[in-house]
C-alpha positions in Angstrom: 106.7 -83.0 69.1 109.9 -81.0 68.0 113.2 -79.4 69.7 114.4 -76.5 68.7 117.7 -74.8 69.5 119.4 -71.2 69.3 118.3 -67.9 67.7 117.4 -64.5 68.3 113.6 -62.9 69.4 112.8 -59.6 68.2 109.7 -59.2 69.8 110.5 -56.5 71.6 112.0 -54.7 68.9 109.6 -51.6 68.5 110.1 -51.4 65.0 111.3 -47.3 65.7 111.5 -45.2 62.3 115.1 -45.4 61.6 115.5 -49.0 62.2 112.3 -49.8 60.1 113.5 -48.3 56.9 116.5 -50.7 57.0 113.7 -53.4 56.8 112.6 -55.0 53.7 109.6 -57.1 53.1 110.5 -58.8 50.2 107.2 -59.5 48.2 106.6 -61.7 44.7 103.2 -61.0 43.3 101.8 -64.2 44.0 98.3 -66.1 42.5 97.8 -68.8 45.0 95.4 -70.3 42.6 93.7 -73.8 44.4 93.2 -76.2 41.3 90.7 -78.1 43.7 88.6 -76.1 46.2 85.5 -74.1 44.8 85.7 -74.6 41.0 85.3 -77.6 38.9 89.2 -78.9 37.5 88.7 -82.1 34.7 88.1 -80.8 31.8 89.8 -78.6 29.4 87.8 -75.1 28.9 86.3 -75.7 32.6 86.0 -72.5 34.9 88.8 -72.6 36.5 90.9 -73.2 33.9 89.9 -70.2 32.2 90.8 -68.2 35.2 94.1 -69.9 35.1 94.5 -68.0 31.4 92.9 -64.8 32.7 95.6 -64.3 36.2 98.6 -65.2 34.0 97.2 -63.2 31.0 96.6 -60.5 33.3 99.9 -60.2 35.4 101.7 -60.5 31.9 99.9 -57.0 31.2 101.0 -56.4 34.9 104.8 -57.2 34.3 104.4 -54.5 31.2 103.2 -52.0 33.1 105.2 -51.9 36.1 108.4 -52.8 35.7 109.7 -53.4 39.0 107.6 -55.8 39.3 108.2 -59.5 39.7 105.6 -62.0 39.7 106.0 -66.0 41.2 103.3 -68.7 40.5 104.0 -72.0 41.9 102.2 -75.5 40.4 103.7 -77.0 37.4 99.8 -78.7 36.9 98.7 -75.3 36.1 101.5 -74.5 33.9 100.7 -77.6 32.3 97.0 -76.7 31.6 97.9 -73.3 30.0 100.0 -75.0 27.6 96.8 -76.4 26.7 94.4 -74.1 26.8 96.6 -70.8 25.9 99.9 -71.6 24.6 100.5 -68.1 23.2 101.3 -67.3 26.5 103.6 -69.6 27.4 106.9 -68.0 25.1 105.4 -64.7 26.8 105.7 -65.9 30.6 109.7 -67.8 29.3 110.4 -64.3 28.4 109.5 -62.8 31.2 111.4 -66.0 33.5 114.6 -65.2 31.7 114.6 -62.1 32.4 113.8 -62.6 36.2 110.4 -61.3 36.4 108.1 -64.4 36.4 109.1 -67.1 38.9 108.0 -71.1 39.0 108.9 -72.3 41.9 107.6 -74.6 44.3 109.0 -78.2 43.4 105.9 -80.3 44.0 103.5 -80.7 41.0 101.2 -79.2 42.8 100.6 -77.7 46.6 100.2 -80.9 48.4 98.5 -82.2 51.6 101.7 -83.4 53.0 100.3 -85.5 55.8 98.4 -88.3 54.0 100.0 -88.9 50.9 102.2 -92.1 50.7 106.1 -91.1 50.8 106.4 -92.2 47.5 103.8 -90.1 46.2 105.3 -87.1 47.6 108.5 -88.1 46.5 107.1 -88.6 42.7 105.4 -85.1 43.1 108.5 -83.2 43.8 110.2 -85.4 41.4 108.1 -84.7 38.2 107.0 -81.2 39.6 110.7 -80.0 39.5 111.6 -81.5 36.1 108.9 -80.2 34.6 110.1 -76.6 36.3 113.3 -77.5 35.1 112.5 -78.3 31.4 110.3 -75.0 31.3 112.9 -72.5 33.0 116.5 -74.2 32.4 116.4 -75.2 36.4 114.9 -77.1 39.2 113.4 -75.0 41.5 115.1 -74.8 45.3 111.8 -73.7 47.1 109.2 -75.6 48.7 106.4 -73.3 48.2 103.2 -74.5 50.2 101.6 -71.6 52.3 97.8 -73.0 52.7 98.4 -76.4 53.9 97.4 -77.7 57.0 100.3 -79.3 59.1 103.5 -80.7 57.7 105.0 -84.0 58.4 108.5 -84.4 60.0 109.3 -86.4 57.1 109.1 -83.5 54.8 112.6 -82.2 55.3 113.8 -85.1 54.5 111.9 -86.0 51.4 112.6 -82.6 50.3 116.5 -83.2 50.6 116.3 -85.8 48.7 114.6 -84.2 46.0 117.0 -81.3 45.9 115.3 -78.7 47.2 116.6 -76.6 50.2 114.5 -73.7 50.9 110.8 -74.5 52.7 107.9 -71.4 52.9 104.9 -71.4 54.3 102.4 -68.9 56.1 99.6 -71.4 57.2 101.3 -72.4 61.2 100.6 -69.2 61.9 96.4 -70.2 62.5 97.7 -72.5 65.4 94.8 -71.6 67.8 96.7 -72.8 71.6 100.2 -72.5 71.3 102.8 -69.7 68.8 105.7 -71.3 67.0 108.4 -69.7 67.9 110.2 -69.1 65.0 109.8 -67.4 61.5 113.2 -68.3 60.0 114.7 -71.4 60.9 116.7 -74.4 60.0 114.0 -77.3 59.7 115.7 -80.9 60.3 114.2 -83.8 59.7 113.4 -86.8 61.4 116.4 -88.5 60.8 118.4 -85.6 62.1 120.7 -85.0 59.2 118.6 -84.0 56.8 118.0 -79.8 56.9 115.7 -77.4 55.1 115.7 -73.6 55.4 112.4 -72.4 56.1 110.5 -69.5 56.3 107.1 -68.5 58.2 105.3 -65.6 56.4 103.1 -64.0 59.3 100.6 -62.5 56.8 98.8 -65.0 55.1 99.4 -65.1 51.1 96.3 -61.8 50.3 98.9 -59.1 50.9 97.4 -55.5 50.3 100.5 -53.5 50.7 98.9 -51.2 53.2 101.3 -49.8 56.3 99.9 -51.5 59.0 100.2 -55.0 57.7 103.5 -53.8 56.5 104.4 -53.1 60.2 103.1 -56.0 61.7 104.5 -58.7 59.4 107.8 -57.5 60.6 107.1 -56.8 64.7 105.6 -60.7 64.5 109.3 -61.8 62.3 111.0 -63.7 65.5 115.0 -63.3 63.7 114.7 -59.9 62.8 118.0 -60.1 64.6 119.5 -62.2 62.2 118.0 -61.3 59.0 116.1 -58.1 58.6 113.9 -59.4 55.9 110.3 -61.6 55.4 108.7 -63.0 52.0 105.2 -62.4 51.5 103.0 -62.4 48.7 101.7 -59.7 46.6 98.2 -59.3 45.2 95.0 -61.3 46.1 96.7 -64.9 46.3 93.2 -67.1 47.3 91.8 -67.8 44.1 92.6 -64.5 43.1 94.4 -63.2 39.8 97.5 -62.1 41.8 98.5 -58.0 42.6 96.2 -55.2 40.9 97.2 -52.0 39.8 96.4 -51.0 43.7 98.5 -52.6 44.9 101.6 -52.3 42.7 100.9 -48.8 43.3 101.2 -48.6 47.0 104.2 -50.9 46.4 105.9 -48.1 44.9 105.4 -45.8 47.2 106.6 -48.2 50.4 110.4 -48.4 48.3 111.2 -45.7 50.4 108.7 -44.6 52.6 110.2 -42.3 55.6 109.1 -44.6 58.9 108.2 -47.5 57.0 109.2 -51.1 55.8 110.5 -50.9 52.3 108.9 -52.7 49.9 111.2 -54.8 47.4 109.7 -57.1 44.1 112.1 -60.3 44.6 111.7 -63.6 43.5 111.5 -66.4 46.2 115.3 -68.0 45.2 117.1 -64.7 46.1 115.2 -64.6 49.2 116.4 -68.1 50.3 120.1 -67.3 49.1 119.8 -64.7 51.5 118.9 -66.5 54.1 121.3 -69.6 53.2 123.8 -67.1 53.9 123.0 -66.9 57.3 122.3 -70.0 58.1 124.8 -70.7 60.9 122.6 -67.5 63.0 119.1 -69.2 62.8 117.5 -71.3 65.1 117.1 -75.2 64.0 113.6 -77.1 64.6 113.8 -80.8 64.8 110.0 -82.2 64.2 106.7 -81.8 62.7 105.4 -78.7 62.5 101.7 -79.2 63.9 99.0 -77.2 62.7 96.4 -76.4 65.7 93.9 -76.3 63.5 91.7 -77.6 60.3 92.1 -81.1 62.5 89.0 -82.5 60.3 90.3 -82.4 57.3 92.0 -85.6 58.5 89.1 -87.5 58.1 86.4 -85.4 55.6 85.2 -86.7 52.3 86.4 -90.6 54.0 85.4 -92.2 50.2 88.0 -89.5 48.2 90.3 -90.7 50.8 90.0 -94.1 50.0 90.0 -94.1 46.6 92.9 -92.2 46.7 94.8 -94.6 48.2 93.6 -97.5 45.8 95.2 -95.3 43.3 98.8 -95.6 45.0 97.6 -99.0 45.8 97.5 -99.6 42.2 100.8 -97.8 40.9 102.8 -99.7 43.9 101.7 -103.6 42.9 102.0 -102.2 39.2 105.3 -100.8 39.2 106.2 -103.9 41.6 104.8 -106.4 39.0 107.3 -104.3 35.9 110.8 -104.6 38.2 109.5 -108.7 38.7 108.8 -108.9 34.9 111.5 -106.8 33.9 109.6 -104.2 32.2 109.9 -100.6 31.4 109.1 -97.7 34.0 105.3 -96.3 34.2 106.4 -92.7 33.4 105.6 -89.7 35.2 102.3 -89.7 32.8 101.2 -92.6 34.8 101.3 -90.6 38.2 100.3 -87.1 37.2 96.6 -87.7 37.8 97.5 -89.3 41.1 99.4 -86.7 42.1 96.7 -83.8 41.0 94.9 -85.7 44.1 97.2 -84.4 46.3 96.0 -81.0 46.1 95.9 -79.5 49.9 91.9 -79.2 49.4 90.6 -82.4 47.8 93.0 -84.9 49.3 91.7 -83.0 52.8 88.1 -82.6 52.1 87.5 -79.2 51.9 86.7 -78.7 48.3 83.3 -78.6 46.8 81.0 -81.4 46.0 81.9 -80.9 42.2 85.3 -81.4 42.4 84.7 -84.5 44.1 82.6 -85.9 41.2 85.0 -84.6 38.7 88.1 -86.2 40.2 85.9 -89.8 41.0 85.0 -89.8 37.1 88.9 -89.2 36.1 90.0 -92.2 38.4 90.1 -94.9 36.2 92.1 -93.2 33.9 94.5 -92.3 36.8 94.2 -96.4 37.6 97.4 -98.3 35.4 96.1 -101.8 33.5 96.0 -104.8 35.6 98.1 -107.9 34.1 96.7 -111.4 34.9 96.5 -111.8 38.4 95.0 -114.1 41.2 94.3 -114.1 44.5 96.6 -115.6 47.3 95.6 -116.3 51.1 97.1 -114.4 53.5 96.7 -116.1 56.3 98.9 -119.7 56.5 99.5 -121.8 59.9 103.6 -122.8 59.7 105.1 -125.2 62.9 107.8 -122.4 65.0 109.3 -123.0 67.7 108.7 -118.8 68.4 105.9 -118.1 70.0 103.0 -116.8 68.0 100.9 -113.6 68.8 97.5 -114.6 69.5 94.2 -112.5 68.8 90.2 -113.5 69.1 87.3 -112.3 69.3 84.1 -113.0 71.4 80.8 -111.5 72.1 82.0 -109.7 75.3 85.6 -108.5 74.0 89.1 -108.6 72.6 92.0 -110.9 73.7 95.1 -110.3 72.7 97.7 -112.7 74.2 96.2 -113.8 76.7 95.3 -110.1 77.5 90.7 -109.1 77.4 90.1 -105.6 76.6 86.4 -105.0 76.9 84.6 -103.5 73.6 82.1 -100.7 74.5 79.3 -101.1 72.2 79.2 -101.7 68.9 82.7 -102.8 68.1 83.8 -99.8 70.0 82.2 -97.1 67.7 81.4 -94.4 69.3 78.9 -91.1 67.8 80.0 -88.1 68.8 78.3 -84.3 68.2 80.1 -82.3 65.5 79.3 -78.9 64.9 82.7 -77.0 65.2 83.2 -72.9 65.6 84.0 -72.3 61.8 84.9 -74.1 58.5 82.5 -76.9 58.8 84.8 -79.4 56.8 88.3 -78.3 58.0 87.5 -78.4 62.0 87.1 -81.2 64.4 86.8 -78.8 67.8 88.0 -79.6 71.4 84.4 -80.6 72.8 83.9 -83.2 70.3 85.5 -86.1 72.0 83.6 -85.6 75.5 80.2 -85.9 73.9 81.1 -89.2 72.1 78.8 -91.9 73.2 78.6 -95.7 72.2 76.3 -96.2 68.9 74.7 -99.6 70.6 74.8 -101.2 73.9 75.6 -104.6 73.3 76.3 -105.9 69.7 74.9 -109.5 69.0 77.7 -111.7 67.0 76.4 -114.5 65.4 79.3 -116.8 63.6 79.1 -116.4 60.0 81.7 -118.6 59.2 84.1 -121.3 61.0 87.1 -123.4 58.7 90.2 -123.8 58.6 90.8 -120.5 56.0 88.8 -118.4 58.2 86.9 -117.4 60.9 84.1 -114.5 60.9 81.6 -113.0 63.4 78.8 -110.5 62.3 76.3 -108.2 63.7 74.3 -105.1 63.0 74.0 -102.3 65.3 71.7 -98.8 65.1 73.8 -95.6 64.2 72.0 -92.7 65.4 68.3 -92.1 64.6 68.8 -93.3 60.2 71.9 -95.3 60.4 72.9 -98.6 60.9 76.1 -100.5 61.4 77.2 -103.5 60.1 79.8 -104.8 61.8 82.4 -107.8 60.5 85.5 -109.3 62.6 87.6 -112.1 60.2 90.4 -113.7 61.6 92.8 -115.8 59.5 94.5 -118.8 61.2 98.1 -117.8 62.3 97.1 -113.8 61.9 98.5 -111.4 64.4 95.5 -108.8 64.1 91.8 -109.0 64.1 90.2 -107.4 60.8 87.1 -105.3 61.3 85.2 -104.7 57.7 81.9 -103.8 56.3 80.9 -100.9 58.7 77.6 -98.9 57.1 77.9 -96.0 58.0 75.8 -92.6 57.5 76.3 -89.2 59.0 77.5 -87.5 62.0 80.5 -87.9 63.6 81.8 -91.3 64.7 84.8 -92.6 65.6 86.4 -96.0 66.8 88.7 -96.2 70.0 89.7 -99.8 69.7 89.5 -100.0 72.7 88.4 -96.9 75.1 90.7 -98.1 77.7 93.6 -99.6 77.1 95.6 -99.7 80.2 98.9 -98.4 78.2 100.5 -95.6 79.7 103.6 -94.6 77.7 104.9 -91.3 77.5 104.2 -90.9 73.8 101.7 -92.9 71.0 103.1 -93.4 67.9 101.8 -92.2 64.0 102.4 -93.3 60.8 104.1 -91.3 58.6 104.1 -90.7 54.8 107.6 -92.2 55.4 108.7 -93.6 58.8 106.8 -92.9 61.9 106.1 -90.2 65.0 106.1 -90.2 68.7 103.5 -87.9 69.8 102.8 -87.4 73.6 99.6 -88.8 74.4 99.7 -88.5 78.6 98.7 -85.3 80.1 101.0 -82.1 80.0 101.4 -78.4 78.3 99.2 -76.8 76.6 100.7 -77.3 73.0 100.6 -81.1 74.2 96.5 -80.9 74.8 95.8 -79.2 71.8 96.8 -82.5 70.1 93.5 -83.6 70.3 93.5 -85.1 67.2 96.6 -86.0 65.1 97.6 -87.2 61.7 98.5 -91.2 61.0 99.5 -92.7 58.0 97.4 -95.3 58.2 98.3 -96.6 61.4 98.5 -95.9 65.1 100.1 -97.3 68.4 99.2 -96.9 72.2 102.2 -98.7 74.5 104.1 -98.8 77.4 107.6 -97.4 77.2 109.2 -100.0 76.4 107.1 -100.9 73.0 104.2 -103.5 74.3 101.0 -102.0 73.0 98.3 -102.2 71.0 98.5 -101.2 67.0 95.5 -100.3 64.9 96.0 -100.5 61.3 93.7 -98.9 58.3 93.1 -99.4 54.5 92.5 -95.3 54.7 92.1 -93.7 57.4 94.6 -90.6 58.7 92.8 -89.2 61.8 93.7 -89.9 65.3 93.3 -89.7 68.8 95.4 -90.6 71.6 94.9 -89.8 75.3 95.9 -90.9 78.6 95.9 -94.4 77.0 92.7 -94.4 75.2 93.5 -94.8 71.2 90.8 -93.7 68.7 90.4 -93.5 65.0 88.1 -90.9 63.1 86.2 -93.0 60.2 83.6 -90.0 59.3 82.6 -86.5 59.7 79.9 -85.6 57.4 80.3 -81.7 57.2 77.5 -79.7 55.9 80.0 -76.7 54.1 81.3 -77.0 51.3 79.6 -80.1 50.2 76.7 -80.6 52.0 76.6 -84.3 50.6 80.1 -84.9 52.8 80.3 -88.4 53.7 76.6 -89.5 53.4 75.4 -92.8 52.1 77.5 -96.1 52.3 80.7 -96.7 53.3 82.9 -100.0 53.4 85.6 -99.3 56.1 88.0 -102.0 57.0 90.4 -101.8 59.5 92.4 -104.0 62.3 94.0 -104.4 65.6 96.7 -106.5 67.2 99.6 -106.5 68.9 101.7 -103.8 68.5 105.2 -104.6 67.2 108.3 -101.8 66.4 110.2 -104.3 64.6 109.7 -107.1 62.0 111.3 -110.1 63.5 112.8 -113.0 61.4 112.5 -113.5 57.6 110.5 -114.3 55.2 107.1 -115.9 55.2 107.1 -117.0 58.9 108.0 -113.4 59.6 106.3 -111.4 61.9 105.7 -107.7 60.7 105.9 -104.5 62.3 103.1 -102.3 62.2 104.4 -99.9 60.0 105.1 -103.0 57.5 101.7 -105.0 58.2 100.3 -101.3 57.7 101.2 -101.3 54.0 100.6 -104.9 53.9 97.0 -105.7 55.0 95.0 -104.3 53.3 96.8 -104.3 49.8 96.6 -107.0 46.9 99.3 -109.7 46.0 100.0 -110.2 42.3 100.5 -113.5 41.5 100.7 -115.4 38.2 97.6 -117.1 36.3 98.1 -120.0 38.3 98.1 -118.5 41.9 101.7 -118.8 42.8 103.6 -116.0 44.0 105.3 -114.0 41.2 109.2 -114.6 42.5 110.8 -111.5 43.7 114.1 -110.0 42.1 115.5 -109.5 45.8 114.7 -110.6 49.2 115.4 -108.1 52.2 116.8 -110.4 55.2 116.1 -109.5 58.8 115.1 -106.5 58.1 114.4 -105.4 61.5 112.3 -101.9 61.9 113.5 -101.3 57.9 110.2 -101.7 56.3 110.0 -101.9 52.3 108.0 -98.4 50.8 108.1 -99.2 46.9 109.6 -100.9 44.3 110.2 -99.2 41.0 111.9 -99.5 37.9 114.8 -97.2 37.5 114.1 -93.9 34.9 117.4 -93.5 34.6 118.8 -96.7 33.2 118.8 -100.4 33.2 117.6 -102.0 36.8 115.7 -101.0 39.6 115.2 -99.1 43.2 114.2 -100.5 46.3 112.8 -98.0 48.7 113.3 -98.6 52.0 112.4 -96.8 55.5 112.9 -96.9 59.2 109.6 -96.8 61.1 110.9 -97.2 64.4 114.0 -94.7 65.8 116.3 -97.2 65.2 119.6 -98.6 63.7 120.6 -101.8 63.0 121.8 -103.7 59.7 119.4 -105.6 57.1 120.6 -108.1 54.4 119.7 -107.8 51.2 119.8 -110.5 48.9 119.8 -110.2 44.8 117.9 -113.2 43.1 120.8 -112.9 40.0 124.0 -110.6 40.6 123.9 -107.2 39.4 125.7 -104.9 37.5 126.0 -102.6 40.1 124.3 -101.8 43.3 124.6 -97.9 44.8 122.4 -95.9 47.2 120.9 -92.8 45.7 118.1 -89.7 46.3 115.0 -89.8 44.8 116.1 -88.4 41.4 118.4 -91.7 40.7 121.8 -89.6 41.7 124.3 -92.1 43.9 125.3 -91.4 47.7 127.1 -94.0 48.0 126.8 -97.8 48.2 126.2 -100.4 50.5 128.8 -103.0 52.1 128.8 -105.9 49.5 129.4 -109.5 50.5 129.6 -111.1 47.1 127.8 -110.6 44.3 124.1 -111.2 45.1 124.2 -109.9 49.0 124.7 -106.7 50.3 124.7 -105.3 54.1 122.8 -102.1 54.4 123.1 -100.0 57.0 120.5 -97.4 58.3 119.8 -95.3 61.0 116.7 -94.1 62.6 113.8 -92.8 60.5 115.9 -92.7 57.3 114.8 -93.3 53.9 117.0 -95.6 52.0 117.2 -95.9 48.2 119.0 -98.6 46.6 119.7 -98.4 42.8 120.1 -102.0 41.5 121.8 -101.9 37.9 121.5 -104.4 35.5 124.9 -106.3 34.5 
């Protein structure tokens, strides 16, 4: 849900003759090539790589032959690939940057799903995607450049500023199906409500055919034509398309100065934005997500891609964890690169091909760092308090939590529901959905299978549907806050797990994970733009509560789909789409998730702390390194009283000697958490995510500092060696 403030609306502007040939659309010729959607992307000499040679082969020829023209291609991976496959090109398409006529841009390695990916992986994508932009053109790139991607977290401005990039562009809000957003140039702040981005909606989609009427009508739907007589929209056939033909640069010349017409100016993306930074102080500022009202599914298609995906960050997060305890070297972005190809706003969502899907599953172990020795630890421990404990149990007729029964309808609440939506099989999860959702099994017969002092564990088995079956798991570990539901097998259709239907909780708002932080979404009856959040993105995790915080959390391993209505709290596990990949979440699944009492805030300190559920979020479900033996490795700092300041990563520094701790408020809070070094350091500083200082943090002697933070911000400290 977001505020916005200020600004003019031209809607009513006509758009009369002498008025419109003061307007510009300024248009790149853009190839908005996906890397992961209909064509295969592993190996060198695929399909698709070949038609990344052919488009920039081809607008090369175009640049010669018109030249007016100016050509912009986001995705440093493709760049990357050419280099490869063609690199006579490359000193072709350098000559053609310096002089203005070719534009990278777009920061992030590729065009991300920015919803699901861990902060940290979207912070190491605009990271590496902008020095490689920087090494290939002599400078980072200020543009976010992501027009097909469906919904974009309030984080992002945020993690963009601390990436250094200032300008945000995208067209794909505009297939919101209830509600209009009512701007097209804006100032986008973040969640912590400092950070700013200036951002531009392009109304016509990135396949622009220079013809009059879309010409017309990209500017009559521009809401600060008032302010700044000007949109961005791209040139040519952008959609897996080679980018503007000789059609359309040729219309393109006649709409320069067309009597009763928008003229048409070739203009790379960066003067557009330096434009529009000059008139900053006239736009309207957007605090908030912007919510797509559409392509809901893609939340929860493909559920095994989804998974493994987040194994991988898994993986690079206890690794990089394990190098700052052993003192080691950084990964490098080599490391991550493969990761971060994941992100791509069609496979990360499910809405690529079947291929691509068994291309990207064969590359994974590659993408997966070597494991040093490890072992396992119990999580679970029982420790005397004098605190009272959060209780949670299971029994054959329902939950209790504290003292609190919350009846489970059927099988461990999972619910079947019919799934056939209007259009794009894999991208849509449509309104009707939820009503037809019915209980997979009337009752569910537990039978204890096992009882001791490490652990206790229920099963049962439960029909799916006419070909499927269920097999259901509860574990509870002695002292544990939440109750862990594993081993669902699963096949087909559509079902989905409100844990539980009812919960009684009747706050104004639920709140989402984030990739970093959290969101307060309204979950009680109320506008339209309110309904159509039938389903909702979650990093992970999910809260139902009463205003003032008691509630119930469900946490996942991988799951970013959600529901939450009039009190009722549900999590999409499959979908099973028939188009693209027909194959879409058949067979078996493992799916392992948990609920408990919902807590904003960790409270106390180390192992007798209790974790919020942001925190437990990250931590349930991932591994502990330990040594040979099965102790704990020791940790190079300890975070006091951390309140709703929840660890992300831990990395060594790429920028020198030490390390950064990266930290982030999950709850709309402030407050003041202790960190303590386990040896003094050389220096200790806060800093963005490209290792540059902002500052430092209130020492108190030379292993403890005080750091401050305020709600929803990201906190990186830089921890130098002496």
């Amino acid at each position: 849900m977001g505020v916005g403030r200020g600004g003019g609306d031209a809607r009513s502007d006509t758009g009369a003759a002498r008025r419109a040939a003061r307007r510009v659309l300024a248009a790149p010729g853009g190839a908005h090539r996906p890397r992961a959607h209909r064509r295969r992307v592993a190996v060198a000499g695929d399909r698709e790589r070949h038609k990344n040679v052919h488009s920039f082969a081809t607008q090369l020829r175009m640049l010669s032959a018109y030249p007016e023209m100016v050509f912009a291609h986001s995705t440093p991976a493709v760049y990357r690939a050419v280099q490869e496959d063609a690199p006579a090109l490359i000193p072709q398409i350098k000559h053609q940057i310096a002089a203005g006529r070719w534009e990278l841009m777009g920061g992030f390695e590729v065009e991300p799903d920015v919803n699901m990916p861990a902060g940290e992986a979207l912070a190491r994508s605009a990271v590496y995607g902008n020095r490689f932009i920087a090494a290939f053109t002599g400078a980072p790139s200020d543009v976010c450049w992501i027009p097909d991607v469906f919904g974009y977290s309030n984080c992002l401005p945020q993690i963009l500023h601390l990436a250094g990039i200032s300008g945000f562009y995208t067209t794909k809000i505009t297939w919101s199906q209830v509600s209009r957003f009512p701007y097209t140039s804006f100032v986008w702040r973040g969640s912590d409500a400092e950070s700013e981005v200036v951002a531009h909606l392009a109304t016509t989609g990135y396949n622009g055919q220079v013809r009059l009427e879309e010409n017309r009508g990209a500017l009559r739907r521009h809401r600060q034509l008032d302010v700044h007589d000007a949109m961005l929209i791209g040139t040519g056939l952008g959609d897996g398309g080679g980018g503007p033909s000789e059609a359309e640069a040729e219309r393109a010349r006649r709409f320069r100065d067309l009597a009763g017409s928008p003229r048409h100016t070739w203009r790379t993306s960066a003067s557009f934005f330096a434009e529009l930074e000059r008139v900053r102080d006239r736009l309207p500022v957007y605090q908030g997500e912007l919510y797509m009202e559409a392509h809901r599914g893609v939340l929860t298609s493909q559920a095994e891609y989804k998974r493994l995906y987040r194994a991988c960050e898994v993986a690079l997060r206890t690794h990089e964890a394990l190098r700052v305890a052993d003192g080691g070297r950084p990964l490098g972005e080599q490391a991550w690169l493969r990761v971060l190809f994941g992100q791509f706003h069609d496979a990360l969502p499910g809405s690529s091909i079947g291929r691509v899907y068994e291309d990207l599953e064969a590359e994974r172990p590659a993408a997966t760092p070597p494991w040093p020795v490890w072992g396992p630890v119990r999580r679970g421990s029982t420790t005397a308090s004098s605190r009272r404990r959060s209780t949670t149990a299971a029994s054959s007729s329902g939950l209790v939590v504290d003292g609190r029964r919350l009846e489970l309808t059927g099988a461990a609440g999972l619910r079947l529901g019919h799934d056939d939506p209007h259009n794009y099989d894999a991208w849509e999860i449509d309104h009707y959905t939820a009503g037809t959702m019915r209980p997979v099994a009337d009752r569910l017969q537990l039978a204890v299978a096992e009882h001791s002092g490490r652990r206790g564990v229920l099963a049962g088995r439960a029909p799916m549907g006419d070909s499927s079956r269920a097999t259901v798991r509860y574990l509870l570990d002695p002292g544990s806050r939440y109750l862990v539901m594993s081993r669902h097998r699963l096949a087909g259709g559509a079902p989905a797990a409100p844990l539980p239907p009812a919960t009684g909780y009747r706050g104004r708002t639920a709140t989402f994970g984030a990739p970093f932080g959290s969101i307060e979404r309204p979950q009680l009856p109320g506008r339209p733009e309110d309904e159509a959040m039938w389903e909702v993105a979650g990093s992970r995790w999910a809260a139902v509560h009463d205003d003032d915080g008691t509630g119930l959390a469900v946490l996942t391993e991988a799951k970013y789909g959600f529901s939450c209505f009039d009190g009722e709290l549900g999590v999409s596990l499959l979908k099973a789409a028939r188009h693209p990949d027909p194959a879409a979440d058949t067979g078996r699944h493992t799916i392992r998730f948990a609920v408990g009492l919902h807590q904003p805030a960790t409270l106390g300190s180390g192992p007798d702390a209790v974790l919020s559920s942001a925190c437990a979020a990250d931590a349930l479900f991932a591994p502990v390194p330990t040594t040979v033996a099965g102790a704990a490795r020791p940790s190079p700092f300890v975070l006091e009283h951390p309140g709703s300041l929840c660890p992300a990563w831990v990395l060594p520094s790429e920028t020198g000697s030490g390390y950064v701790i990266r930290l982030h408020e999950t709850a709309g809070r402030r407050g003041t958490a202790e960190l303590r070094l386990a040896k003094p350091a050389g220096a200790v500083t806060l800093a963005d995510f490209r290792e540059q200082e902002r500052g430092a943090p209130r020492r108190v002697d030379e292993t403890t500092c005080l750091i401050d933070y305020a709600p929803y911000q990201i906190v990186s400290v830089l921890v130098r060696s002496p």
